[in-house]
Structures are given as structure tokens and as C-alpha cells.
Biopython code that builds the backbone (N, CA, C, O; Angstrom):
import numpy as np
from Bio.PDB.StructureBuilder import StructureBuilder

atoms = [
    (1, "UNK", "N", (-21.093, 6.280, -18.101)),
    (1, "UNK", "CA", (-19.645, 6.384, -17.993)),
    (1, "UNK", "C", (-19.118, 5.098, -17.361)),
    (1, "UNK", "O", (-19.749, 4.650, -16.404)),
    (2, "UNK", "N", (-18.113, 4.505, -17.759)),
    (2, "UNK", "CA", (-17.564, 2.953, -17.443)),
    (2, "UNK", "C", (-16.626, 3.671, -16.457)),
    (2, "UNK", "O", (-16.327, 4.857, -16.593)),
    (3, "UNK", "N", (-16.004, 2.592, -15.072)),
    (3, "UNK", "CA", (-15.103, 2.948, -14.658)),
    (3, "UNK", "C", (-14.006, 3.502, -15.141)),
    (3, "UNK", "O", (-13.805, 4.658, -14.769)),
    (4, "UNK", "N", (-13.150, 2.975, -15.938)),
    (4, "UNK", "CA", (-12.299, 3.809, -17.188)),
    (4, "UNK", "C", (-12.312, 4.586, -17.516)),
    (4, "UNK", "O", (-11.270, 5.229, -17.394)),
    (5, "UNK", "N", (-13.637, 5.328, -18.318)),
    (5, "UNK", "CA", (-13.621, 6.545, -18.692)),
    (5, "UNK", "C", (-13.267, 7.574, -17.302)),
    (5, "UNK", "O", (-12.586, 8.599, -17.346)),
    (6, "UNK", "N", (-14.036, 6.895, -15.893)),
    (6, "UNK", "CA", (-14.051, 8.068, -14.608)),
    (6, "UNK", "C", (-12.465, 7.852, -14.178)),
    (6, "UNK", "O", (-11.944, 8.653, -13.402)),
    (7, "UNK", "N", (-11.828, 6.891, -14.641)),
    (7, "UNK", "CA", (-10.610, 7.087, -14.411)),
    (7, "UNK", "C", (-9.393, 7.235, -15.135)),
    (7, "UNK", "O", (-8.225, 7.221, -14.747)),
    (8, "UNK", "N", (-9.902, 7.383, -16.282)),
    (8, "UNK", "CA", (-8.940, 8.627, -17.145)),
    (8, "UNK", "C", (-9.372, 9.905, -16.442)),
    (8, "UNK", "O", (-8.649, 10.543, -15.677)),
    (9, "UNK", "N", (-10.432, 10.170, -16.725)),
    (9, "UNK", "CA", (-10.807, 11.567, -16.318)),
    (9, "UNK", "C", (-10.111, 12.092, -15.621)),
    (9, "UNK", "O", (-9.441, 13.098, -15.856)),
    (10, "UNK", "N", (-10.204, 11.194, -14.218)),
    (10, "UNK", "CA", (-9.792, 11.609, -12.846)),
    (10, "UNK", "C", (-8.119, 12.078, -13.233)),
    (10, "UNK", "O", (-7.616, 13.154, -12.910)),
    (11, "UNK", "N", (-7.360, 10.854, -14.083)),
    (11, "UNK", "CA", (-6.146, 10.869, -14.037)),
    (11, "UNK", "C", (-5.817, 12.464, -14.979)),
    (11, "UNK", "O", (-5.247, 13.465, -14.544)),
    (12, "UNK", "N", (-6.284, 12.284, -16.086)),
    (12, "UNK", "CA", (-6.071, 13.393, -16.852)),
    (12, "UNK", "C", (-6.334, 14.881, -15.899)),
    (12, "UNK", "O", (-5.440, 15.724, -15.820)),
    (13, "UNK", "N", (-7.462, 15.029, -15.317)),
    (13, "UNK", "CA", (-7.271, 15.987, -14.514)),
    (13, "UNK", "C", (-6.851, 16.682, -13.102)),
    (13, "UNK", "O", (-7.092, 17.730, -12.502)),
    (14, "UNK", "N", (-5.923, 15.243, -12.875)),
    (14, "UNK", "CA", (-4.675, 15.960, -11.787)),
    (14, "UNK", "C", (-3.132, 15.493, -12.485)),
    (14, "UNK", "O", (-2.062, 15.281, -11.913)),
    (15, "UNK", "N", (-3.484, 15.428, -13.939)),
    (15, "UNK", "CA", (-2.175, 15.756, -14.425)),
    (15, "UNK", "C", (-1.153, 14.731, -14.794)),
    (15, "UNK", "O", (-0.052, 14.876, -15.326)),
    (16, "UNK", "N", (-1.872, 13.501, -14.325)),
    (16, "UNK", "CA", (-1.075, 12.151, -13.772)),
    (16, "UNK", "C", (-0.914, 11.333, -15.406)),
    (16, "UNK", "O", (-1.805, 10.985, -16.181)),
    (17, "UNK", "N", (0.277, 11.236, -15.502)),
    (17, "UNK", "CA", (0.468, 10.179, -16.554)),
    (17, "UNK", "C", (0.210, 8.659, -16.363)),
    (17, "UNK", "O", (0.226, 8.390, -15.162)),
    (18, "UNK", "N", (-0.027, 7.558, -17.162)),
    (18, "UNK", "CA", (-0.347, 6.409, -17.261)),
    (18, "UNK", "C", (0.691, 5.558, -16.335)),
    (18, "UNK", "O", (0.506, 4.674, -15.499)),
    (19, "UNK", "N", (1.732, 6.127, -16.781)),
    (19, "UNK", "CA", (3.266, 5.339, -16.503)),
    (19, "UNK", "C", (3.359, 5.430, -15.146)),
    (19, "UNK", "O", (3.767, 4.489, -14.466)),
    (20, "UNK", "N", (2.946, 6.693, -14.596)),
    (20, "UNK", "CA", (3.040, 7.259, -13.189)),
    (20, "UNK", "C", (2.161, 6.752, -11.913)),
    (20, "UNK", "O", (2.497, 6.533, -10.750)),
    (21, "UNK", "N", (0.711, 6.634, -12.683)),
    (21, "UNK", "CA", (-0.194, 5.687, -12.163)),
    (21, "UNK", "C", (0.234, 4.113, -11.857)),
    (21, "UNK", "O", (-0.021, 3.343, -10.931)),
    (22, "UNK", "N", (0.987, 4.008, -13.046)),
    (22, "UNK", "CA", (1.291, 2.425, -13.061)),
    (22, "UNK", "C", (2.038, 1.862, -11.989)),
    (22, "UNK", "O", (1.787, 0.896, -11.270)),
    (23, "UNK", "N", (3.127, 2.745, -12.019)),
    (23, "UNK", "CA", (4.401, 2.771, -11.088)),
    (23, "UNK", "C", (4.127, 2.515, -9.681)),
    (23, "UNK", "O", (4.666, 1.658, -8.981)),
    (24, "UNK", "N", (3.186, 3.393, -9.328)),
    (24, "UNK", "CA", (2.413, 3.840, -7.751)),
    (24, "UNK", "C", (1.226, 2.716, -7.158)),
    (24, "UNK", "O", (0.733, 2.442, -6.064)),
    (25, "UNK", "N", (1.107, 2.298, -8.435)),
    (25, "UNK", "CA", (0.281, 0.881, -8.146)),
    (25, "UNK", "C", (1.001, -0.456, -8.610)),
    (25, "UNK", "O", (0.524, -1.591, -8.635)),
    (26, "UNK", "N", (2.151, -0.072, -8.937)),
    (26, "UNK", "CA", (2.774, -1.415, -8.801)),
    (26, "UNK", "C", (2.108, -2.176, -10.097)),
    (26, "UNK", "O", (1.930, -3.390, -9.997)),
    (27, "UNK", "N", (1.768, -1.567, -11.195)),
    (27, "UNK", "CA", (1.378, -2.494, -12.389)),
    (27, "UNK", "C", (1.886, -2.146, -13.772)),
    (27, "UNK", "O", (2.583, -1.139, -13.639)),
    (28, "UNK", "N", (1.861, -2.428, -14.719)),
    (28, "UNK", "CA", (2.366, -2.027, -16.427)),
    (28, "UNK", "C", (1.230, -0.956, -16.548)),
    (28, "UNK", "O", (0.117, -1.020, -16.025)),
    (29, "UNK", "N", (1.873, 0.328, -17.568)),
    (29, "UNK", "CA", (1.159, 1.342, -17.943)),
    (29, "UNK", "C", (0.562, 0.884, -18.391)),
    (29, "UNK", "O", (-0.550, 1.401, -18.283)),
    (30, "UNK", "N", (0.588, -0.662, -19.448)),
    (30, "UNK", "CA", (-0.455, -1.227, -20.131)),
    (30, "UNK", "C", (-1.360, -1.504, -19.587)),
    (30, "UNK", "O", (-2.374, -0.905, -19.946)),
    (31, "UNK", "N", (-1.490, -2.407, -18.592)),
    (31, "UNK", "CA", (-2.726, -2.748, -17.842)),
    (31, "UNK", "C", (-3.492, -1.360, -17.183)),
    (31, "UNK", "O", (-4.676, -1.495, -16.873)),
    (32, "UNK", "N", (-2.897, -0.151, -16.982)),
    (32, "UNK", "CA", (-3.529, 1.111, -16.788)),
    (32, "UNK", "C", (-4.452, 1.420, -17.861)),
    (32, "UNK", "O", (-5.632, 1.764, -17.788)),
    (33, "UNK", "N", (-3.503, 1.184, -19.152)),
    (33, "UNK", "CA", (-4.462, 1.495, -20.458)),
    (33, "UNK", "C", (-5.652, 0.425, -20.957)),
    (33, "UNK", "O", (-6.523, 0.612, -21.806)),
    (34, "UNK", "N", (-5.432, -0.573, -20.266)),
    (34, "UNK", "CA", (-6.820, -1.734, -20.064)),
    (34, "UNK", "C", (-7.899, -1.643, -19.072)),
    (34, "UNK", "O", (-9.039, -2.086, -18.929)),
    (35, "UNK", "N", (-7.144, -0.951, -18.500)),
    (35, "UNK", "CA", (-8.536, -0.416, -17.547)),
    (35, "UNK", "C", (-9.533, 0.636, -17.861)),
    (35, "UNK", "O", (-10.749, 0.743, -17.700)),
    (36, "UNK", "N", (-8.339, 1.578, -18.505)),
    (36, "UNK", "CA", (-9.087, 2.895, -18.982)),
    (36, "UNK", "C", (-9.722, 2.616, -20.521)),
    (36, "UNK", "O", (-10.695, 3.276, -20.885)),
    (37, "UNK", "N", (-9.311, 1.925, -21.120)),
    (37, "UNK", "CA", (-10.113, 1.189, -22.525)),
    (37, "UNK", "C", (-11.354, 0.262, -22.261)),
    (37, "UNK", "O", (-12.312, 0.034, -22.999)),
    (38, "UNK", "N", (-11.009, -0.308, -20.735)),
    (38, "UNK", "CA", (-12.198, -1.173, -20.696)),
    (38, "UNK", "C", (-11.753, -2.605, -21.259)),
    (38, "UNK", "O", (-12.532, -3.451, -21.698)),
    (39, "UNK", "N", (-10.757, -2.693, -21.194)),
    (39, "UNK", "CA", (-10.866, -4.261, -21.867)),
    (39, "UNK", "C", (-10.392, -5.188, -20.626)),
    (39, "UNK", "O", (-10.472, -6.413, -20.719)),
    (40, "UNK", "N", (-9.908, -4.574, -19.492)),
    (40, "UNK", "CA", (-9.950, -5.134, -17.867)),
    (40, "UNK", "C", (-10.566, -4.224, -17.167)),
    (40, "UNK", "O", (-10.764, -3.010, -17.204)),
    (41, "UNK", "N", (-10.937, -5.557, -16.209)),
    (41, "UNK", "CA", (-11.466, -4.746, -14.887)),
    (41, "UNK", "C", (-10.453, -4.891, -13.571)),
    (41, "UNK", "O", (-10.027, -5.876, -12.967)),
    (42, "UNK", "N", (-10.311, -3.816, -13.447)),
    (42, "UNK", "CA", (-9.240, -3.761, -12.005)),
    (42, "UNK", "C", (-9.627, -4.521, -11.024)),
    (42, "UNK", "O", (-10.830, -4.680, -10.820)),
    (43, "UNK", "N", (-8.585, -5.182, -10.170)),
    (43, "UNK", "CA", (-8.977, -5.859, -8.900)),
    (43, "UNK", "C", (-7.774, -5.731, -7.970)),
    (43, "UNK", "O", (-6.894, -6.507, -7.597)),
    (44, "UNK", "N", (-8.249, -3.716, -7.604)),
    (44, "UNK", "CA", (-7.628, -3.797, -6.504)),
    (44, "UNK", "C", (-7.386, -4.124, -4.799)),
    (44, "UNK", "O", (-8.144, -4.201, -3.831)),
    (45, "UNK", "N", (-5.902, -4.267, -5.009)),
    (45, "UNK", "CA", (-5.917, -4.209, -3.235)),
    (45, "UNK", "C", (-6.175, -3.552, -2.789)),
    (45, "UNK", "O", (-6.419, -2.568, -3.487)),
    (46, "UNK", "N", (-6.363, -3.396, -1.451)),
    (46, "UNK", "CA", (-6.244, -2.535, 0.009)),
    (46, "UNK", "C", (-5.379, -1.680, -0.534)),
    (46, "UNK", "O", (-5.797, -0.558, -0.822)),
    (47, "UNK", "N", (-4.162, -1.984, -0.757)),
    (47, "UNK", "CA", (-2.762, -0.851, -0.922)),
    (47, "UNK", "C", (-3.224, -0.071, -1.840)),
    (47, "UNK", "O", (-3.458, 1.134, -1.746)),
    (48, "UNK", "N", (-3.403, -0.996, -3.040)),
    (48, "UNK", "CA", (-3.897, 0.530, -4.875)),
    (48, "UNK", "C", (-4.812, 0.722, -4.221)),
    (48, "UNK", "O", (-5.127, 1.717, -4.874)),
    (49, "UNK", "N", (-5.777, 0.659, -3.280)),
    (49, "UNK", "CA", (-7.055, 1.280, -3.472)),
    (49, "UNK", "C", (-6.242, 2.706, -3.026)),
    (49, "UNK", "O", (-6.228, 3.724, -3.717)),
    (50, "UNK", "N", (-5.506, 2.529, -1.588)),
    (50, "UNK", "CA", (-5.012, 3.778, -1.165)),
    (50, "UNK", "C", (-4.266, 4.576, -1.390)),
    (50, "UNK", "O", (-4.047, 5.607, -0.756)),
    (51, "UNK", "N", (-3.724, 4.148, -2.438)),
    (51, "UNK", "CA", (-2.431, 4.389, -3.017)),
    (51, "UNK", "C", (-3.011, 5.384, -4.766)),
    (51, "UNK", "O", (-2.316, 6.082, -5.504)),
    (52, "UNK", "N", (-4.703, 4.966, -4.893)),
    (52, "UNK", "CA", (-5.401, 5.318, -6.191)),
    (52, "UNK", "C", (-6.213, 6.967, -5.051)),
    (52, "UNK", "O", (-6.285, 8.126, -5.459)),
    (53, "UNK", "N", (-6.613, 6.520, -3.859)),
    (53, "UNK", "CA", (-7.018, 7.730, -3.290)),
    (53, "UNK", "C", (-6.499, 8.706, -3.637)),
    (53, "UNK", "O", (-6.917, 9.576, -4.401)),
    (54, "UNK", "N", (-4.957, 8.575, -2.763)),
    (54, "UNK", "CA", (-3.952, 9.795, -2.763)),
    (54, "UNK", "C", (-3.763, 10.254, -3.855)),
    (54, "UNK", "O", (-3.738, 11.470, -4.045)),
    (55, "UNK", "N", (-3.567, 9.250, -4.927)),
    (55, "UNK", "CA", (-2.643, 10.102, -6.182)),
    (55, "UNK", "C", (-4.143, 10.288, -6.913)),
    (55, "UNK", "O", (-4.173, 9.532, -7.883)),
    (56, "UNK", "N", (-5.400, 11.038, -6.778)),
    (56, "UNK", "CA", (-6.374, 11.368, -7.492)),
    (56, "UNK", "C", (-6.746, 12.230, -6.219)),
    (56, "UNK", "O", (-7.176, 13.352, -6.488)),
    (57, "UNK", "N", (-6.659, 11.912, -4.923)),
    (57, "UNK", "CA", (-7.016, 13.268, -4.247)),
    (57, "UNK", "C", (-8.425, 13.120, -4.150)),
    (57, "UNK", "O", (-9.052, 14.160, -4.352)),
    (58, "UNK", "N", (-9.246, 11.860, -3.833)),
    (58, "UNK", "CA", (-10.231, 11.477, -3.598)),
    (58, "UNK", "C", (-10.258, 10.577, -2.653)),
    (58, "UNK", "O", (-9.316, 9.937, -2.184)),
    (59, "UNK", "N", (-12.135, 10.528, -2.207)),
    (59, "UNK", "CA", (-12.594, 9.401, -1.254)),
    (59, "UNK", "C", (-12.119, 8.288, -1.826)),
    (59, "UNK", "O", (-11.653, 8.177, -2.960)),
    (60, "UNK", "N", (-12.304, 7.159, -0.694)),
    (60, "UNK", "CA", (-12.539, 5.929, -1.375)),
    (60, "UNK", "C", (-14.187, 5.617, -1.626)),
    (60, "UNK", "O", (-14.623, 4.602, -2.168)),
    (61, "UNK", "N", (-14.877, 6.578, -1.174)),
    (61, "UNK", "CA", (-16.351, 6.366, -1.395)),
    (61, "UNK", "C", (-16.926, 6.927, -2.961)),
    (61, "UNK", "O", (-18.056, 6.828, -3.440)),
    (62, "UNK", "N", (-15.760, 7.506, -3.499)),
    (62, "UNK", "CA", (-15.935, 7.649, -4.923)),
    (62, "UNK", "C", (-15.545, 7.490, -6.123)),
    (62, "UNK", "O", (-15.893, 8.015, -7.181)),
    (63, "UNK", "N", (-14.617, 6.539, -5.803)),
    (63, "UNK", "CA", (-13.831, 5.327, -6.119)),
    (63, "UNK", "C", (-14.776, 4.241, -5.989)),
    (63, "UNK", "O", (-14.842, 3.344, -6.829)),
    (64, "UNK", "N", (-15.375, 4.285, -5.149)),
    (64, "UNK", "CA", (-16.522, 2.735, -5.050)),
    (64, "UNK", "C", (-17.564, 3.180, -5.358)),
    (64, "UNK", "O", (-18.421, 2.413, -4.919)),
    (65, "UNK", "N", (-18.068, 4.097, -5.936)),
    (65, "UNK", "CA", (-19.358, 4.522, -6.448)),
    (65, "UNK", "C", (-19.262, 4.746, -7.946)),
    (65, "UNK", "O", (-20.141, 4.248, -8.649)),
    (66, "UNK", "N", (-18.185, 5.515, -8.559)),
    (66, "UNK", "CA", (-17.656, 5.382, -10.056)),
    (66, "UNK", "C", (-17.746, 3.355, -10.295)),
    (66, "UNK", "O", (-18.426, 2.958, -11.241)),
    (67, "UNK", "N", (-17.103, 2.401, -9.479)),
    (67, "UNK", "CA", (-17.348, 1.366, -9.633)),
    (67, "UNK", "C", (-18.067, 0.600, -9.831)),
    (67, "UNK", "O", (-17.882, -0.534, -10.272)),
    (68, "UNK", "N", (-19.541, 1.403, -9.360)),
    (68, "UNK", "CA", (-20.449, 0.701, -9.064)),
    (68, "UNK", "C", (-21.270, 0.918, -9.935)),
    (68, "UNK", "O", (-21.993, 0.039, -10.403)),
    (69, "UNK", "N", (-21.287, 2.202, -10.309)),
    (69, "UNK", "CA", (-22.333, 2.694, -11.354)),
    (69, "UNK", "C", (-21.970, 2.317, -12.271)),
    (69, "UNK", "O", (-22.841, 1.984, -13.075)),
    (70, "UNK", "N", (-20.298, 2.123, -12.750)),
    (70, "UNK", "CA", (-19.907, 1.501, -14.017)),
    (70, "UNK", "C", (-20.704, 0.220, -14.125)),
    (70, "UNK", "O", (-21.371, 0.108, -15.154)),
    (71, "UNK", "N", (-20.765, -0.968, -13.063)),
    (71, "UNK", "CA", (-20.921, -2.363, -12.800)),
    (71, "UNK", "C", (-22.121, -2.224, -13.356)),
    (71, "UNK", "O", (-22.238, -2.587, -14.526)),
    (72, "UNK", "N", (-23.336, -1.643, -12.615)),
    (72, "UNK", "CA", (-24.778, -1.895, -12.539)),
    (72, "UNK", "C", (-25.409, -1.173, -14.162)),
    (72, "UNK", "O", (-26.484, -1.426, -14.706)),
    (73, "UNK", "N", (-24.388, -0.295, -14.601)),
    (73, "UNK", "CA", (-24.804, -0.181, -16.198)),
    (73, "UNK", "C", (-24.365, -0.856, -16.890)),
    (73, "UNK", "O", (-25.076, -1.011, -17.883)),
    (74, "UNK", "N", (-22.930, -1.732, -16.901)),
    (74, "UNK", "CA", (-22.598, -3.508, -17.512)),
    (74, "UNK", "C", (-23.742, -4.059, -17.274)),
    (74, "UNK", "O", (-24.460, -4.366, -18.226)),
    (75, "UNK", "N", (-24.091, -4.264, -16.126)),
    (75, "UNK", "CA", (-25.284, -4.876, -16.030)),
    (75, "UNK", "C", (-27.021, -5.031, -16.567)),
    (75, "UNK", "O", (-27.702, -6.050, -16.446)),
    (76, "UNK", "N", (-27.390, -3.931, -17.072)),
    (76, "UNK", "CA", (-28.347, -3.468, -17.331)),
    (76, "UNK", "C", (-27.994, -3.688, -18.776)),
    (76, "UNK", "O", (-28.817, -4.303, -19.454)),
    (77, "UNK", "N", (-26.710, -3.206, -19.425)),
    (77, "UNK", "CA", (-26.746, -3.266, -21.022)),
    (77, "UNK", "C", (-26.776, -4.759, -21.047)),
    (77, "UNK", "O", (-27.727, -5.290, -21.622)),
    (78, "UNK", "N", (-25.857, -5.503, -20.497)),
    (78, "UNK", "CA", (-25.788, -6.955, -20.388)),
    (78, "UNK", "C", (-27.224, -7.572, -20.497)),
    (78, "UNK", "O", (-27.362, -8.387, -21.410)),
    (79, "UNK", "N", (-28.303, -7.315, -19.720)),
    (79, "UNK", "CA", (-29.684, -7.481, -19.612)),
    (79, "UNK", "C", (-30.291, -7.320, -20.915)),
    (79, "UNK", "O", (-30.933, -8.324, -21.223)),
    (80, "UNK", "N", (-30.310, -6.429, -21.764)),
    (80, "UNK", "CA", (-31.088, -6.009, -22.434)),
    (80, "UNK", "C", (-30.293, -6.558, -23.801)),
    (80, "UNK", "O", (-30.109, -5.932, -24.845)),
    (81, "UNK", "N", (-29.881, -7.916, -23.474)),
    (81, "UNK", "CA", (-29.300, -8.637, -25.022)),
    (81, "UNK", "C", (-29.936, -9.158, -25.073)),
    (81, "UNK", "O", (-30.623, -9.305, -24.063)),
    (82, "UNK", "N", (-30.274, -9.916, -26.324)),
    (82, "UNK", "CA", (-31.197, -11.239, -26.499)),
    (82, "UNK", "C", (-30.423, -12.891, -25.987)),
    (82, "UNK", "O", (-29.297, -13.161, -26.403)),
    (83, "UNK", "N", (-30.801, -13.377, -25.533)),
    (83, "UNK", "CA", (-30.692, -14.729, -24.801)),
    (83, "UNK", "C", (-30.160, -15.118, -25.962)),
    (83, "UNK", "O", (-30.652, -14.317, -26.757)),
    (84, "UNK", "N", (-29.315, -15.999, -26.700)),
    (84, "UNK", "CA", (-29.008, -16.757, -27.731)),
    (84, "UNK", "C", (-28.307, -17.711, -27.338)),
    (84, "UNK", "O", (-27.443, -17.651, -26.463)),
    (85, "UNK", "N", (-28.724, -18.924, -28.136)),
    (85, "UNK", "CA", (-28.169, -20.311, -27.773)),
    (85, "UNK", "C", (-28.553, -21.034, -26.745)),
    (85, "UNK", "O", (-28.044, -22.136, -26.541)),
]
sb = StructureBuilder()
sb.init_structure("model")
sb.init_model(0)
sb.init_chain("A")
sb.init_seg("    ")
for serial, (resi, resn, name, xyz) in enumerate(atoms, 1):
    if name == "N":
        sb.init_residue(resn, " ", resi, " ")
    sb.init_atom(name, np.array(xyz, "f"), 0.0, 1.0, " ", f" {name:<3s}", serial, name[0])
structure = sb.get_structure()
């Protein structure tokens, strides 16, 4: 599971629209929908981090662990390409 997918999830199941997320973090619904597609990686502040707690009703320790596990399986698929060029 990529960060994205754990954070649609999250969003979809407390109800939270894209726009609403966006708003509360101070960014375009679009860049919400680049995160959750995967075609960015978030780089939040201090503030969205706390501001992503509240409005999901979570740690920040699972917020940084969805992160991480996303990272270290980029990583691993990343690994297992062939070297070219």
C-alpha cells in the first residue's frame, strides 16, 4: 500500500472530501489528488502534519509509519530494476 492509497483510505473513511482536506492544509484539491494517485510525495509541515492528525483522528506515529512503509517498498521495488545505462 503507497502512502496515497493509506490516505485516501483514511480520508474516505472519516468522510472527508478532497477539497476539505485541501482547504485545512492550506493546498489545491489537486495536489491532494497527487498525493493520493501517487504522482507527488507530500512534504509536510509541522502545521499539516497536525492539522492531517486531527482531521483523520489519528497518531502522528501512524502517519509516519503509513510513510514509511510506503518509502521502504518504493524502495525495494526501485531495487529490484535492472541497472540500465
Amino acid at each position: 500500500m503507497t502512502f496515497g492509497d493509506w490516505l485516501h483510505f483514511q480520508r474516505r473513511k472519516k468522510s472527508i472530501r478532497q477539497e476539505d482536506l485541501a482547504k485545512a492544509l492550506v493546498v489545491s484539491p489537486q495536489t491532494v489528488s497527487a498525493w493520493e494517485t501517487g504522482r507527488n510525495v507530500p512534504r509536510f509541515t509541522p502545521q499539516q502534519m497536525q492539522v492531517l492528525c486531527e482531521m483523520l483522528n489519528c497518531p502522528l506515529s501512524e502517519i509516519a509509519q503509513a510513510f514509511t512503509q510506503a518509502q521502504m517498498l518504493g524502495d525495494s521495488e526501485n531495487s529490484a530494476l535492472p541497472n540500465v545505462g
